[in-house]
C-alpha positions, -999 to 999 in steps of 0.1 A, spaced: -729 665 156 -710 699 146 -708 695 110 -687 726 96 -653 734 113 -624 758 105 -593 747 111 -563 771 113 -524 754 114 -542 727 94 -507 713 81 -491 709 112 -485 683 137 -514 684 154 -543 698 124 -524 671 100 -541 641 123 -572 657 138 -581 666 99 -587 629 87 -602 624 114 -626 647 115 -637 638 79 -638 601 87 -665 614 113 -682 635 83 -677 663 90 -672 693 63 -641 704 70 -623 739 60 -587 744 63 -572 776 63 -537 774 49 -506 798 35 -503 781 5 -532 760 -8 -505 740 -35 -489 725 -7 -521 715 10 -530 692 -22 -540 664 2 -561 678 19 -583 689 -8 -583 653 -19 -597 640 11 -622 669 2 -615 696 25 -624 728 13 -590 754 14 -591 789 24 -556 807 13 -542 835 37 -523 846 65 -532 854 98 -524 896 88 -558 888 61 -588 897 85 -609 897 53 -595 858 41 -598 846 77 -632 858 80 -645 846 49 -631 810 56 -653 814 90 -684 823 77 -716 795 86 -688 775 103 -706 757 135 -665 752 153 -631 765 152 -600 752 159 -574 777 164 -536 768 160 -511 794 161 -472 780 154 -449 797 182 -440 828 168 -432 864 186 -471 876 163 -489 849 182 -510 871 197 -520 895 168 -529 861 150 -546 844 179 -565 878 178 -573 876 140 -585 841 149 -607 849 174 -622 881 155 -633 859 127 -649 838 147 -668 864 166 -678 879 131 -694 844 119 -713 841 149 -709 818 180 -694 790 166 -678 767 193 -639 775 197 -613 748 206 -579 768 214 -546 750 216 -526 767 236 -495 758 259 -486 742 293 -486 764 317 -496 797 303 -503 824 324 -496 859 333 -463 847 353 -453 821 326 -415 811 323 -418 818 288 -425 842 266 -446 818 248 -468 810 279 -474 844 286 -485 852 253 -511 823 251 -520 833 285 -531 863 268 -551 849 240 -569 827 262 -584 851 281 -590 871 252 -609 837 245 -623 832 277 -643 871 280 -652 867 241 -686 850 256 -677 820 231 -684 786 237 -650 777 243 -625 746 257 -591 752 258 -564 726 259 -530 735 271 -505 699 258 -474 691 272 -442 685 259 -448 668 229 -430 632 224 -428 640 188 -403 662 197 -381 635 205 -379 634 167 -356 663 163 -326 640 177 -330 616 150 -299 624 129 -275 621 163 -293 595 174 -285 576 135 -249 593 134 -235 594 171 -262 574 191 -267 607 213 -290 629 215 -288 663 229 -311 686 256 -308 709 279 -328 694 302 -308 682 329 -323 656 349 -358 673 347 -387 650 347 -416 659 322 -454 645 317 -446 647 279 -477 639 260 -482 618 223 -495 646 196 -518 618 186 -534 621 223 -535 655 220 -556 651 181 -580 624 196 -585 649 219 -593 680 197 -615 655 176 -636 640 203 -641 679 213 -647 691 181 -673 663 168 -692 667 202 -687 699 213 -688 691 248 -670 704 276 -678 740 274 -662 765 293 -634 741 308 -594 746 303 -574 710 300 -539 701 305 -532 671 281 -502 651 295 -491 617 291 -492 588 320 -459 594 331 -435 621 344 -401 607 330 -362 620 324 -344 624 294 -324 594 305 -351 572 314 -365 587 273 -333 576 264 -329 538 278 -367 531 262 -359 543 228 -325 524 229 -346 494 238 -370 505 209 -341 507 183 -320 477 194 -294 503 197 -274 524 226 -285 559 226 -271 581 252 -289 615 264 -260 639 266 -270 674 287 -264 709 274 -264 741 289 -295 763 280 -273 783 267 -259 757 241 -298 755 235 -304 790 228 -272 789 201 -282 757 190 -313 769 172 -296 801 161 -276 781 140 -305 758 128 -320 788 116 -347 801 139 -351 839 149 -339 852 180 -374 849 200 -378 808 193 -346 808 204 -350 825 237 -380 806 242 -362 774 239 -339 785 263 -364 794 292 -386 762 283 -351 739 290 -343 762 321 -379 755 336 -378 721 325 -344 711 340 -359 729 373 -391 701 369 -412 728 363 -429 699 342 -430 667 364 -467 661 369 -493 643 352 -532 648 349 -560 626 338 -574 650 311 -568 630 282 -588 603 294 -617 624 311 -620 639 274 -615 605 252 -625 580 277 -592 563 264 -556 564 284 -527 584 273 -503 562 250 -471 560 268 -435 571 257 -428 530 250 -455 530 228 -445 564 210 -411 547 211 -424 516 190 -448 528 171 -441 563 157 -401 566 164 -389 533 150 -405 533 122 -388 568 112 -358 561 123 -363 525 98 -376 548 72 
């Protein structure tokens, strides 16, 4: 069993679940983090914290030293290839630790997003380091869903702009089981997976489970990508996320995402959970809470 593993993007959707697990399994965990006083918890399960940001070489490589695996999780951001690069360096500088990269669906050179072409970049960055390596490229996350909670509470709508576009959208906690069971066995060397979930569904058909799910009508209403791209203007975000949101709903609507694959079982020996069960078991009780 790997028993030391560096994990970057430790507080966020998907390093927040594979964490626990990881030290359920024993092993010694390190977590490199921006600011160590929000990451209180994890030191109490006794993961060790590294403070920095991915610009600190020095930080990043310390944290990496005698590490045995690496995950690397970059948050979309227009530097996410300078950091997936500062990832990678520290790695190569503590030896030749294993490296599990999350990267995206469908990156590659001729990606229809910014995003896509940018992790397309760091994975083969990854890929000629000579690095043990597995890459895992999720789907749409179901979690996402999430971000329509407050119209789905207020109007009992919720808002995309993905036309009737299918997708293979996948659970996050697939995608952790998956990064664990890699991680803890370091199998799988060399090999590039594309975690989706057991069905390619619509926004409308995501829409008639969770109003099944919540006992309460909620309608999918579809905006234009446009309407996307200001949408997350005003929420806030720069004017790359935005963009990026924009061409992922475009691409989307166009069922650039309807397919599935089998590479969540192949890697857990366990099938995807479905978008019922995400329904039931992780959007209820929010939207209860």
């Amino acid at each position: 069993m790997i028993r030391t593993i560096l994990v970057t993007g430790a507080t966020g959707n998907i390093g927040s679940l594979v964490i626990p697990q990881l030290v359920e399994k024993g092993a010694q965990v390190r977590a490199y983090v921006r600011n160590s006083k929000k990451a209180e918890k994890l030191r109490e399960m006794g993961v060790q914290l590294f403070e920095g940001d991915f610009s600190n070489q020095k930080a990043l490589n310390k944290a990496a030293e005698g590490v045995d695996a690496v995950l690397a999780l970059t948050p979309p951001n227009s530097d996410a290839v300078a950091q997936g690069k500062a990832i990678l360096n520290a790695a190569l500088h503590a030896g030749t630790p294993y490296y599990v990269r999350v990267s995206a669906i469908g990156a590659a050179e001729d990606a229809p997003t910014e995003n896509g072409r940018m992790h397309y970049i760091s994975d083969e960055a990854l890929i000629q380091s000579g690095l043990p390596f597995t890459i895992i490229r999720p789907h749409f996350f179901m979690q996402n869903l999430l971000g329509a909670l407050e119209s789905i509470k207020c109007e009992s709508k919720m808002y995309w702009g993905m036309g009737d576009g299918k997708l293979g959208l996948v659970d996050v906690r697939d995608i952790a089981d998956c990064v664990t069971k890699l991680l803890v066995e370091g199998e799988h060397d060399g090999l590039i997976y594309t975690l989706t979930g057991p069905a390619s569904i619509s926004f409308y058909q995501m829409a008639e489970v969770l109003s099944q799910s919540l006992d309460k009508q909620v309608e999918y209403v579809p905006i234009s990508v446009d309407e996307v791209y200001k949408a997350f203007l005003q929420m806030g975000m720069d004017d790359w996320f935005a963009q990026v949101m924009r061409d992922y709903s475009k691409a989307y609507s166009e069922n650039w995402g309807d397919y599935t694959t089998g590479d969540v079982e192949v890697i857990t020996g366990n099938e995807p959970r479905s978008f019922r069960q995400f329904s039931e078991e992780v959007f209820l009780p929010v939207f209860k809470g």
